[in-house]
N, C-alpha and C positions, 0 to 999 in steps of 0.2 A: 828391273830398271824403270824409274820414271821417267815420264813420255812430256812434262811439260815441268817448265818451274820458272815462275818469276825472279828477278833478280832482288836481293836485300836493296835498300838504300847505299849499303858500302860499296855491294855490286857493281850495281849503278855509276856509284862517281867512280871504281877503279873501270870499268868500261869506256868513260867518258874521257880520263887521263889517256887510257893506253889509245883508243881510239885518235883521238888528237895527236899522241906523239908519233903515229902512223901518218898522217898527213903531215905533218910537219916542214918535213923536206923539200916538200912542192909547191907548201905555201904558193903564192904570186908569184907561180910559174909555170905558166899554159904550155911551152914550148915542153914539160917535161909529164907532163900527166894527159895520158888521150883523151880521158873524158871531163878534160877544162871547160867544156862547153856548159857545163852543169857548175862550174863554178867550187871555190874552197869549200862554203859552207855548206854543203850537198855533199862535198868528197867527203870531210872531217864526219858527217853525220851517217856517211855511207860503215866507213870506219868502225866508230860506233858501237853503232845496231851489230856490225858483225862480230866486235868483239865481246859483246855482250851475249852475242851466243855463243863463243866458243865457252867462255864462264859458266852460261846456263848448262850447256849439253857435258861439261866437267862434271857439274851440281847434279845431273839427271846417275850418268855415271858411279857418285856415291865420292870422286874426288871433292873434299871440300877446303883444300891447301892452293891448286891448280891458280895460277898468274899468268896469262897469256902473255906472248913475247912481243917485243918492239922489233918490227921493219928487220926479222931476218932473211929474209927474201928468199924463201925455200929452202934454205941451210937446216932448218928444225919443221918439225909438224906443227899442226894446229894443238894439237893430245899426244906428249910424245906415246905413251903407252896405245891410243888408238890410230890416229890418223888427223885427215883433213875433216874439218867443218865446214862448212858454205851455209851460207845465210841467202832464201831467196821472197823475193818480191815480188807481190803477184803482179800480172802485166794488168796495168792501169793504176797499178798505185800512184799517189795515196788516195785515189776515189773510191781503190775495191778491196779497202781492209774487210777483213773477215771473210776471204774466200781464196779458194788455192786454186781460181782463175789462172791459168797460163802458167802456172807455176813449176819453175824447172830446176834441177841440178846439174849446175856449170863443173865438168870434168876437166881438168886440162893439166895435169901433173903424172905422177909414177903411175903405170896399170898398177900397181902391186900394191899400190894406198888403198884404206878403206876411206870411204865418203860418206859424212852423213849433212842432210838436208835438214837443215833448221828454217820454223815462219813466227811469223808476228813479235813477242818481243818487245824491243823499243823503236820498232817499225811504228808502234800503235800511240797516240797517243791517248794518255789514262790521266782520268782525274782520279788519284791517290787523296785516302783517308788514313788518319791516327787509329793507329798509332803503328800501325807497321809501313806506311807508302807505298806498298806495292804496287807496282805496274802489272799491265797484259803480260803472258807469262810467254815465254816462247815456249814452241810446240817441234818436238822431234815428226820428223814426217815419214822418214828412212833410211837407208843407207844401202849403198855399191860400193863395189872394189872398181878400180880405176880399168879396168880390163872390162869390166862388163859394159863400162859406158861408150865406151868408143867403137860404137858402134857407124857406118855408112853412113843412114838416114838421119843421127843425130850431129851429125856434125855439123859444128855451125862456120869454123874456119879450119887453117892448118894444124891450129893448137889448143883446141877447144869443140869438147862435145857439150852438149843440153842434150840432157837426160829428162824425159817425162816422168811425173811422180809416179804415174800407174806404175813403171818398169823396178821401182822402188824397193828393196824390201824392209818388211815392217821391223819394228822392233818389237823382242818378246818382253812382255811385261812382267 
Protein backbone atom coordinates (compact mmCIF):
# COMPACT_ATOMS: atom_id res chain seq x y z
CA UNK A 1 0.00 0.00 0.00
CA UNK A 2 1.23 3.57 -0.49
CA UNK A 3 1.54 5.58 2.37
CA UNK A 4 1.23 9.11 0.56
CA UNK A 5 -0.13 10.56 -2.99
CA UNK A 6 -0.74 13.92 -4.19
CA UNK A 7 -3.96 14.51 -5.87
CA UNK A 8 -4.08 14.89 -10.04
CA UNK A 9 -5.28 18.37 -11.02
CA UNK A 10 -8.83 16.41 -11.77
CA UNK A 11 -8.44 15.31 -8.16
CA UNK A 12 -8.20 18.40 -7.05
CA UNK A 13 -11.22 20.33 -8.72
CA UNK A 14 -13.39 16.98 -8.05
CA UNK A 15 -12.33 17.62 -4.24
CA UNK A 16 -13.01 21.10 -4.43
CA UNK A 17 -16.73 20.38 -6.20
CA UNK A 18 -17.72 17.75 -3.61
CA UNK A 19 -16.09 19.66 -0.82
CA UNK A 20 -18.40 22.82 -1.52
CA UNK A 21 -21.43 20.70 -2.19
CA UNK A 22 -20.97 19.40 1.47
CA UNK A 23 -21.29 22.86 2.82
CA UNK A 24 -23.67 23.94 0.87
CA UNK A 25 -26.75 23.54 2.91
CA UNK A 26 -25.43 25.91 5.65
CA UNK A 27 -24.27 28.35 3.47
CA UNK A 28 -25.40 31.88 5.79
CA UNK A 29 -26.61 29.88 8.38
CA UNK A 30 -24.75 30.18 11.76
CA UNK A 31 -27.97 28.88 13.64
CA UNK A 32 -27.39 25.55 11.84
CA UNK A 33 -23.43 24.73 11.87
CA UNK A 34 -21.49 24.76 15.44
CA UNK A 35 -18.60 25.84 14.26
CA UNK A 36 -20.13 29.25 12.38
CA UNK A 37 -17.75 31.02 14.33
CA UNK A 38 -15.01 30.26 11.76
CA UNK A 39 -17.28 31.24 9.17
CA UNK A 40 -18.56 29.61 5.36
CA UNK A 41 -15.29 29.99 3.79
CA UNK A 42 -13.14 28.01 6.55
CA UNK A 43 -16.12 25.32 6.75
CA UNK A 44 -16.21 24.88 2.70
CA UNK A 45 -12.38 24.76 2.82
CA UNK A 46 -12.52 22.50 5.89
CA UNK A 47 -14.68 20.22 3.44
CA UNK A 48 -12.27 20.29 0.99
CA UNK A 49 -9.03 19.30 2.47
CA UNK A 50 -11.09 16.40 3.70
CA UNK A 51 -12.41 15.23 0.74
CA UNK A 52 -9.57 15.26 -0.83
CA UNK A 53 -8.26 12.85 1.40
CA UNK A 54 -10.84 10.47 1.38
CA UNK A 55 -9.65 10.60 -2.73
CA UNK A 56 -6.08 10.28 -1.87
CA UNK A 57 -6.16 7.33 0.82
CA UNK A 58 -8.77 5.58 -2.27
CA UNK A 59 -5.59 6.36 -4.73
CA UNK A 60 -2.99 4.95 -1.78
CA UNK A 61 -5.54 1.76 -1.69
CA UNK A 62 -4.93 0.92 -5.44
CA UNK A 63 -8.94 2.25 -5.98
CA UNK A 64 -8.67 4.56 -8.85
CA UNK A 65 -12.63 4.81 -9.96
CA UNK A 66 -13.52 5.71 -5.89
CA UNK A 67 -16.03 9.38 -5.90
CA UNK A 68 -16.72 10.30 -2.57
CA UNK A 69 -20.33 10.94 -1.63
CA UNK A 70 -22.40 14.28 -1.00
CA UNK A 71 -23.80 14.97 2.61
CA UNK A 72 -24.87 11.30 3.35
CA UNK A 73 -24.75 11.84 6.93
CA UNK A 74 -23.58 8.51 8.11
CA UNK A 75 -25.97 6.45 5.81
CA UNK A 76 -22.68 5.27 3.68
CA UNK A 77 -18.85 5.15 4.80
CA UNK A 78 -16.07 7.34 3.78
CA UNK A 79 -14.60 3.74 1.62
CA UNK A 80 -17.52 1.59 1.41
CA UNK A 81 -15.10 -1.55 1.15
CA UNK A 82 -12.74 0.07 4.06
CA UNK A 83 -14.24 2.46 6.45
CA UNK A 84 -14.08 5.92 7.75
CA UNK A 85 -11.19 8.60 6.75
CA UNK A 86 -10.49 11.72 9.06
CA UNK A 87 -8.30 14.26 7.88
CA UNK A 88 -6.31 15.91 11.02
CA UNK A 89 -4.69 19.29 11.65
CA UNK A 90 -1.91 19.75 13.49
CA UNK A 91 -2.80 22.02 16.57
CA UNK A 92 -1.64 25.49 15.59
CA UNK A 93 -2.32 25.17 12.05
CA UNK A 94 -1.72 26.86 9.54
CA UNK A 95 1.65 28.31 11.58
CA UNK A 96 2.71 24.48 12.19
CA UNK A 97 2.61 22.84 8.57
CA UNK A 98 4.99 20.26 8.46
CA UNK A 99 4.70 18.62 11.86
CA UNK A 100 2.24 16.19 13.44
CA UNK A 101 2.28 18.53 16.49
CA UNK A 102 -0.86 17.77 18.52
CA UNK A 103 -2.05 15.67 16.01
CA UNK A 104 -5.08 13.51 16.77
CA UNK A 105 -7.72 10.95 15.53
CA UNK A 106 -11.33 12.28 16.15
CA UNK A 107 -13.45 8.74 16.80
CA UNK A 108 -16.88 9.16 17.17
CA UNK A 109 -19.02 6.72 14.97
CA UNK A 110 -19.55 2.56 14.92
CA UNK A 111 -16.77 0.66 17.37
CA UNK A 112 -16.78 -1.87 14.55
CA UNK A 113 -15.54 0.86 11.71
CA UNK A 114 -12.04 0.87 10.77
CA UNK A 115 -10.32 4.58 11.07
CA UNK A 116 -7.71 5.81 9.25
CA UNK A 117 -5.88 9.25 9.92
CA UNK A 118 -4.79 11.28 6.93
CA UNK A 119 -2.15 14.93 7.14
CA UNK A 120 -1.07 17.60 5.07
CA UNK A 121 -2.76 17.45 1.59
CA UNK A 122 -4.41 20.46 0.51
CA UNK A 123 -4.07 21.46 4.13
CA UNK A 124 -0.55 22.89 2.48
CA UNK A 125 -0.36 25.34 0.43
CA UNK A 126 2.06 24.47 -2.79
CA UNK A 127 3.38 26.34 -5.49
CA UNK A 128 2.71 23.71 -8.44
CA UNK A 129 4.91 23.49 -11.71
CA UNK A 130 4.20 22.14 -15.39
CA UNK A 131 3.50 20.14 -16.25
CA UNK A 132 1.88 17.92 -13.75
CA UNK A 133 0.67 20.70 -10.77
CA UNK A 134 0.94 18.65 -8.07
CA UNK A 135 0.34 19.70 -4.71
CA UNK A 136 1.78 18.48 -1.07
CA UNK A 137 0.64 14.96 -1.07
CA UNK A 138 -1.28 13.66 1.73
CA UNK A 139 0.38 11.26 4.13
CA UNK A 140 -1.51 8.07 5.58
CA UNK A 141 -0.41 8.22 9.36
CA UNK A 142 -2.57 5.05 10.68
CA UNK A 143 -5.45 3.52 11.47
CA UNK A 144 -7.96 2.04 14.56
CA UNK A 145 -11.10 0.27 14.75
CA UNK A 146 -13.64 2.48 16.46
CA UNK A 147 -13.42 0.10 19.70
CA UNK A 148 -9.99 0.65 20.23
CA UNK A 149 -10.52 4.43 20.41
CA UNK A 150 -12.79 4.87 22.96
CA UNK A 151 -11.08 4.62 25.32
CA UNK A 152 -11.62 6.88 29.28
CA UNK A 153 -8.73 9.15 29.03
CA UNK A 154 -9.42 10.00 25.23
CA UNK A 155 -12.58 11.17 25.51
CA UNK A 156 -13.13 14.47 24.72
CA UNK A 157 -17.22 14.68 25.07
CA UNK A 158 -20.24 12.23 25.10
CA UNK A 159 -19.72 11.26 21.40
CA UNK A 160 -16.37 11.64 20.59
CA UNK A 161 -12.79 10.36 21.36
CA UNK A 162 -9.21 11.90 20.13
CA UNK A 163 -7.07 9.27 19.76
CA UNK A 164 -3.25 10.10 19.98
CA UNK A 165 -1.09 9.28 16.76
CA UNK A 166 1.40 7.20 18.89
CA UNK A 167 -1.74 4.77 19.83
CA UNK A 168 -1.95 4.53 15.80
CA UNK A 169 -1.37 1.53 13.88
CA UNK A 170 1.00 1.85 11.09
CA UNK A 171 0.17 0.85 7.69
CA UNK A 172 2.13 -2.15 6.09
CA UNK A 173 3.74 -0.93 3.07
Amino acid sequence: MLTSYALTVEEEALATRIGYERQAPMLGQPERNRNYSEGDAWEAFQHIVCVGSEIAFARMLGDTTFVPHVNKFKSELDLPEWGEVRFGFPRGWPNRRGTLNGLRMTVNDDDHLKYALLAEGLSNRTRREAPDWLGAPYVAIGWLWGWEAKRDEWRYNQTSWYAPISALHRFAL
